[in-house]
Wavefront OBJ file of the C-alpha trace (Angstrom):
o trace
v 0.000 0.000 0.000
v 0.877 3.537 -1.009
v 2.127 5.653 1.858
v 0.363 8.692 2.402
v 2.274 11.882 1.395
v 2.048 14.638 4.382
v 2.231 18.684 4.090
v 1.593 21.199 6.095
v 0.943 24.884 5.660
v 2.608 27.725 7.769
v -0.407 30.254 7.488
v 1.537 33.514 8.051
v -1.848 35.439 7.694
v -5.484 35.548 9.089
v -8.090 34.598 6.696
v -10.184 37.917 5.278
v -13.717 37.795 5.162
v -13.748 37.212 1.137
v -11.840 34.268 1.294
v -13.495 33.165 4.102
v -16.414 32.959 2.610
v -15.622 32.123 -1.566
v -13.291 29.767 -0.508
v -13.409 28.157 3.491
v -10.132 30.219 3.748
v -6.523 30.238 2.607
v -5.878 26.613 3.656
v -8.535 25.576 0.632
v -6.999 28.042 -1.736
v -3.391 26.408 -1.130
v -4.231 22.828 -1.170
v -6.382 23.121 -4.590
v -3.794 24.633 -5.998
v -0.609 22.744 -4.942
v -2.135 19.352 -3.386
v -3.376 15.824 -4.588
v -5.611 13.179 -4.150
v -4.786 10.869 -1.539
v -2.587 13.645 0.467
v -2.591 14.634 3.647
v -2.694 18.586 4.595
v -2.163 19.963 8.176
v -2.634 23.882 8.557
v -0.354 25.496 11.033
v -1.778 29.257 11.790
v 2.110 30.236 12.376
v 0.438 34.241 12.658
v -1.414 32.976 15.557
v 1.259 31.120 17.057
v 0.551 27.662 16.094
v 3.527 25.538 15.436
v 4.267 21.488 14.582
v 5.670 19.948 16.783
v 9.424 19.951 16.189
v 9.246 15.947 16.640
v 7.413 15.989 14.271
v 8.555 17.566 11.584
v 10.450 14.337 10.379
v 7.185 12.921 8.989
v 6.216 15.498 6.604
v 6.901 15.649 3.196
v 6.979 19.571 2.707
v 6.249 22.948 3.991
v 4.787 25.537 2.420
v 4.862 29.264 3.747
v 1.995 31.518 2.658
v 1.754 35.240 2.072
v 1.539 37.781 4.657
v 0.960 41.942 5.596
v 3.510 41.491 8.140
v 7.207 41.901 7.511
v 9.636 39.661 6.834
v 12.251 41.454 8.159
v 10.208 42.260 11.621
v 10.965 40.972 14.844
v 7.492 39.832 16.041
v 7.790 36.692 18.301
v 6.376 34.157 15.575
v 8.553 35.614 13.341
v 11.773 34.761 14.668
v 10.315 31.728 15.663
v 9.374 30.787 11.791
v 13.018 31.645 11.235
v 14.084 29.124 13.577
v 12.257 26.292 12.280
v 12.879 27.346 8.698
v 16.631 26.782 9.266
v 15.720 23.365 11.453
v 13.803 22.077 8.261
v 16.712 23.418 5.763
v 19.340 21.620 7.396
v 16.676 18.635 7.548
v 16.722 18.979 3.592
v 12.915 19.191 3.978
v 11.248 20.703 0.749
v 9.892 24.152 1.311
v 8.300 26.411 -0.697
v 7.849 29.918 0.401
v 5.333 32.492 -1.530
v 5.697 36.159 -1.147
v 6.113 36.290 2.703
v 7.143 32.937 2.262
v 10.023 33.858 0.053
v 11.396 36.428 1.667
v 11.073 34.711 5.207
v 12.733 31.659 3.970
v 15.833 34.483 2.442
v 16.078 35.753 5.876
v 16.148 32.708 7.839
v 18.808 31.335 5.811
v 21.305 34.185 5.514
v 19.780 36.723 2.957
v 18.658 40.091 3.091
v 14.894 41.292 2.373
v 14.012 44.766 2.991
v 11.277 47.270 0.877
v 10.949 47.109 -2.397
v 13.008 50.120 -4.329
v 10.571 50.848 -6.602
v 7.579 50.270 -4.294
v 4.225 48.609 -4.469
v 4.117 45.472 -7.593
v 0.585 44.659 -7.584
v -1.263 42.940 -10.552
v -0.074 40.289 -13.265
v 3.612 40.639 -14.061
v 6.124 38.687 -16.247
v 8.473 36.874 -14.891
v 11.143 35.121 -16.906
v 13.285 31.999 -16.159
v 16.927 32.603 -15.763
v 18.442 30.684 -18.863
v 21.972 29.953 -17.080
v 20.987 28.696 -14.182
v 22.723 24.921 -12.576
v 19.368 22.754 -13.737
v 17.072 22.325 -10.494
v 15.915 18.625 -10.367
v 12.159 19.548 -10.286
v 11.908 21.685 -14.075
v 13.824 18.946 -15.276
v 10.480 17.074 -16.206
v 8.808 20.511 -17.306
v 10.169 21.249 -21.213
v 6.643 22.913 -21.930
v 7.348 25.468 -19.289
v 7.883 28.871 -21.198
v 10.812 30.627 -20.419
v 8.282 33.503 -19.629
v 5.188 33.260 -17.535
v 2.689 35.602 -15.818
v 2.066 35.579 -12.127
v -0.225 37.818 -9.881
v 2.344 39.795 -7.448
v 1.518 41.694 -4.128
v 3.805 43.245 -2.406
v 5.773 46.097 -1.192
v 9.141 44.528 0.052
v 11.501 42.228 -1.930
v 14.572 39.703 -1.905
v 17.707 42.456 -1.492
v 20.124 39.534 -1.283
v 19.812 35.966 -1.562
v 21.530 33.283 0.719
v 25.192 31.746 -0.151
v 24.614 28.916 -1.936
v 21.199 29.840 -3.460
v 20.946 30.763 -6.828
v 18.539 33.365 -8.626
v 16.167 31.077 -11.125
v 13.449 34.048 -12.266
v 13.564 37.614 -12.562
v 11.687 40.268 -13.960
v 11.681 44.581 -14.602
v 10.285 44.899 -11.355
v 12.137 42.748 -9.208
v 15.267 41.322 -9.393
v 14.807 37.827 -7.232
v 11.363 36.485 -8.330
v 12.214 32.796 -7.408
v 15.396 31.211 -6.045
v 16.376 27.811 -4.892
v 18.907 26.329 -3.107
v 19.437 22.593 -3.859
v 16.596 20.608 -4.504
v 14.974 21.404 -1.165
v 14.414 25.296 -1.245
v 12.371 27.224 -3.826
v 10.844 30.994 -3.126
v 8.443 32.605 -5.545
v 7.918 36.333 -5.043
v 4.554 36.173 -6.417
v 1.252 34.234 -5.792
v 0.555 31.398 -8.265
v -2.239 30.477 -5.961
v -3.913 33.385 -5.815
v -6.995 33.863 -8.546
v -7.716 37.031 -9.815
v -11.181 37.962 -7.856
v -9.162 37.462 -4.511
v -6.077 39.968 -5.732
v -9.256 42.261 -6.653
v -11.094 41.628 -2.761
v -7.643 42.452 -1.229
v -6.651 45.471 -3.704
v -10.004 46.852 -2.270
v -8.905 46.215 1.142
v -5.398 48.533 0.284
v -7.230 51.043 -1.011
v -9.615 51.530 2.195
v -7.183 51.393 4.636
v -5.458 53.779 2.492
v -2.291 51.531 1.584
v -2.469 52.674 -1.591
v -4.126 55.346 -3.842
v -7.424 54.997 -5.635
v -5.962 56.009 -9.742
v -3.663 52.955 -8.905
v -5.805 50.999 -7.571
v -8.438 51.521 -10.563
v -5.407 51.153 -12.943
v -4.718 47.483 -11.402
v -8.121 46.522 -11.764
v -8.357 47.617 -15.283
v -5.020 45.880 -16.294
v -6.321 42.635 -14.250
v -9.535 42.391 -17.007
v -7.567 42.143 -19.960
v -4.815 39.467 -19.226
v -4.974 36.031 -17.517
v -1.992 34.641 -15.192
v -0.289 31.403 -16.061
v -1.828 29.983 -13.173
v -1.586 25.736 -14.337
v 1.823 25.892 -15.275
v 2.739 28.253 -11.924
v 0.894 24.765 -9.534
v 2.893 22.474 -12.437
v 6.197 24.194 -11.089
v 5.122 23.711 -7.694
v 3.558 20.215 -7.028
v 6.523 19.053 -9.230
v 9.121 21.060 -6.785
v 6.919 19.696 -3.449
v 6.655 16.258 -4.825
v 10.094 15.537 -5.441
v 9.719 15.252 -9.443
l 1 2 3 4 5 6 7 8 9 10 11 12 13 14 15 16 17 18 19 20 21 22 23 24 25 26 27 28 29 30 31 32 33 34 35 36 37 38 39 40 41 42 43 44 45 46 47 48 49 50 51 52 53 54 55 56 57 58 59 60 61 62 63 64 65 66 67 68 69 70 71 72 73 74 75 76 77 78 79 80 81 82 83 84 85 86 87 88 89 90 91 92 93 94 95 96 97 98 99 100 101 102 103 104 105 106 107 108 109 110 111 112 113 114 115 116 117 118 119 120 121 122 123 124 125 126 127 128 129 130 131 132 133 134 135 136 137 138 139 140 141 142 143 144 145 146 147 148 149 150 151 152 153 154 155 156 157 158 159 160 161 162 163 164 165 166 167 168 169 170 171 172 173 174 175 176 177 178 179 180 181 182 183 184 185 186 187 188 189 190 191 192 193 194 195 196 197 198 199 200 201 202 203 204 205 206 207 208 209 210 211 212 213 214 215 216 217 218 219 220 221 222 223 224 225 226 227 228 229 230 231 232 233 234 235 236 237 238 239 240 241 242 243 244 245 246 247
């Protein structure tokens, strides 16, 4: 008999209300996109405090580490704590995957630098393209119908300054400079959110603009852009079930 696969997902932010109620919360968002049948799932409100047990860590299979408005460069208690286990599961050589947030949590905790974003907010579909010159990372070995160019919904307003010795920069684009690294085949951050859909970057672009995060021409600007153009969301959950399943 097949043994089950395990994940778990470091929630680094509190459901809103929209996704609440479209989708049963972020959990459901992240384990359409990135999990399987026959999979197990645990959800780990890391924001909250909520942790796995540290002996327990051995029997998962991956970690994935969501988006988040906090900063990755703050020194909130769960914070440093994420940072912790982070480096626990790196020199585990557990597979983690670390979006937006994620990304630039998982840079931190292993020896990079993350800070704002020079050129400020990125929200909306941007191209991102796939470093040609990269060492070949076992998991796009299998995908030759990847394009060496592919759109991804981005929010955020701080970036990847510096990566971690030893990682290496796979994605870029004219807006930021570190859209995904890796380091071996156990470490891959993605700057953007290839599980996001585009009503939910529309729900939270409202939620910017009344808190007054950002202004209401770019905010109507966004929203325009969003109608015309679609983000390469299947091959974006190709790269990353074939990254968190090891093929």
């Amino acid at each position: 008999m097949k043994e089950e696969k395990r994940y778990a997902l470091l929630l680094a932010a509190n459901d809103s209300d929209y996704v609440k109620e479209m989708y049963g919360g972020y959990f459901n968002v992240f384990v359409a996109a990135f999990g399987e049948e026959g999979e197990r799932w645990d959800l780990f409100r890391v924001v909250e405090g909520e942790f796995p047990d540290m002996n327990d860590l051995e029997n998962y299979d991956g970690f994935v580490i969501s988006g988040s408005p906090f900063d990755a460069y703050g020194y909130d208690y769960w914070i440093l704590k994420l940072c912790f286990l982070l480096q626990t599961l790196d020199t585990m050589q557990k597979r983690v995957l670390g979006i937006c947030f994620g990304h630039q949590v998982l840079c931190r905790a292993l020896g990079g630098k993350v800070g704002k974003a020079y050129t400020g907010w990125d929200i909306g579909l941007r191209k991102v393209r796939i470093v040609k010159d990269f060492s070949p990372c076992g998991f796009l070995d299998g995908l030759d119908e990847i394009p060496p160019a592919l759109s991804i919904i981005e929010c955020h307003q701080d970036e990847v300054w510096e990566v971690p010795m030893g990682a290496e920069v796979i994605a870029i684009s004219d807006k930021t400079g570190v859209e995904m690294f890796t380091i071996g085949d156990h470490i891959l951050g993605i700057q953007g959110h290839p599980e996001y859909t585009k009503d939910i970057l529309n729900n939270l672009i409202d939620r910017l603009l009344n808190n007054d995060s950002i202004e209401k021409g770019f905010a109507e600007e966004t929203k325009s852009r969003l109608q015309i153009a679609e983000p390469d969301r299947k091959c974006w959950e190709k790269i990353c079930r074939s990254f968190l399943k090891g093929r």
